[in-house]
C-alpha positions in Angstrom: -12.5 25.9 -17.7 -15.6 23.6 -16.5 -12.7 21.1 -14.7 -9.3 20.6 -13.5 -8.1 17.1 -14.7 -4.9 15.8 -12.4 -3.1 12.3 -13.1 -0.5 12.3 -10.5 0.9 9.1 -10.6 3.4 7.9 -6.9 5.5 5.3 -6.7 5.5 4.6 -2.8 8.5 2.4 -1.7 8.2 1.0 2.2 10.3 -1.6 4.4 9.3 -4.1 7.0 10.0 -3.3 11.3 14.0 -3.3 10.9 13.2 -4.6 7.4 12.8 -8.6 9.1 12.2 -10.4 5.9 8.4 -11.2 6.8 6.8 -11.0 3.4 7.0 -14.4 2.3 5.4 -15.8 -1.1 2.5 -16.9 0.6 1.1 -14.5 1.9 2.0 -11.6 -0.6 -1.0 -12.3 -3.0 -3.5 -11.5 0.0 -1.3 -8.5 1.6 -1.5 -6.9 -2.3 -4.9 -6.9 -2.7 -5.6 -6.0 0.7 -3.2 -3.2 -0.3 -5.1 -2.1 -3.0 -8.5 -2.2 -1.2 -7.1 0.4 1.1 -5.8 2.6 -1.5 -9.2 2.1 -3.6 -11.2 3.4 -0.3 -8.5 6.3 -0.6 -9.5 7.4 -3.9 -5.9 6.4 -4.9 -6.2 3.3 -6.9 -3.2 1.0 -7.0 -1.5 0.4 -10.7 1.4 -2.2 -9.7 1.9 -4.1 -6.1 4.9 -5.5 -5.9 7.0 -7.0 -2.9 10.4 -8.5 -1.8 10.5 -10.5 1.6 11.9 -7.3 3.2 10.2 -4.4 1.6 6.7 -3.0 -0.4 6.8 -1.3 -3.8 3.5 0.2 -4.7 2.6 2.1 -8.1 -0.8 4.1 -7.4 -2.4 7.0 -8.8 -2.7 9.6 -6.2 -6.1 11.2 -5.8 -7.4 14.6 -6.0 -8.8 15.4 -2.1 -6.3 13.8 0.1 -3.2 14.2 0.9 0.3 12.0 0.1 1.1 11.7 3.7 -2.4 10.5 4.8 -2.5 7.7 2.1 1.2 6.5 3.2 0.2 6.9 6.7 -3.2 5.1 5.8 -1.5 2.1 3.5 1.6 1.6 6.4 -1.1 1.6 9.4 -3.3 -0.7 7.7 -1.0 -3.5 6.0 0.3 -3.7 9.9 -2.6 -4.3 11.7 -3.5 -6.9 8.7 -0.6 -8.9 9.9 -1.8 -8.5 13.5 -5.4 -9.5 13.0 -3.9 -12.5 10.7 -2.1 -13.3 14.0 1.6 -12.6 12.6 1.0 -15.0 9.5 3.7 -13.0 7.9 6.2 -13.4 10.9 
């Protein structure tokens, strides 16, 4: 067999600090596609982005040559320090 073919599709669910309703209508549109730049750089491109004030639901096809926790780890660490360096827009 000349390849392995894998379509491993995750559907990663995450809340906010002591899920503090700070992902308000304005500024989800930036936070997704920030969100989806990430996973892109992961090899893990995002299908679906999705968000209540409280909480993140993400649809993403998982890549070959990296692991599930990294790109959660990745994603989490990330979308935080967005809000930092946006100086708490979502807070």
């Amino acid at each position: 067999m000349p390849q392995s073919l894998a379509n491993l599709n995750i559907h990663l669910i995450f809340s906010t600090k002591e899920r503090t309703p700070y992902l308000t209508p304005a500024v989800r549109p930036d936070l997704h596609a920030y969100m989806a730049t990430v996973l892109a750089n992961l090899n893990s491109p995002a299908v679906l982005i999705n968000s209540m004030t409280d909480h993140v639901h993400i649809l993403f096809n998982m890549g070959r040559t990296i692991t599930l926790a990294q790109v959660v780890e990745d994603v989490k660490k990330s979308s935080s320090k967005w809000d930092q360096d946006a100086g708490g827009r979502t807070g």
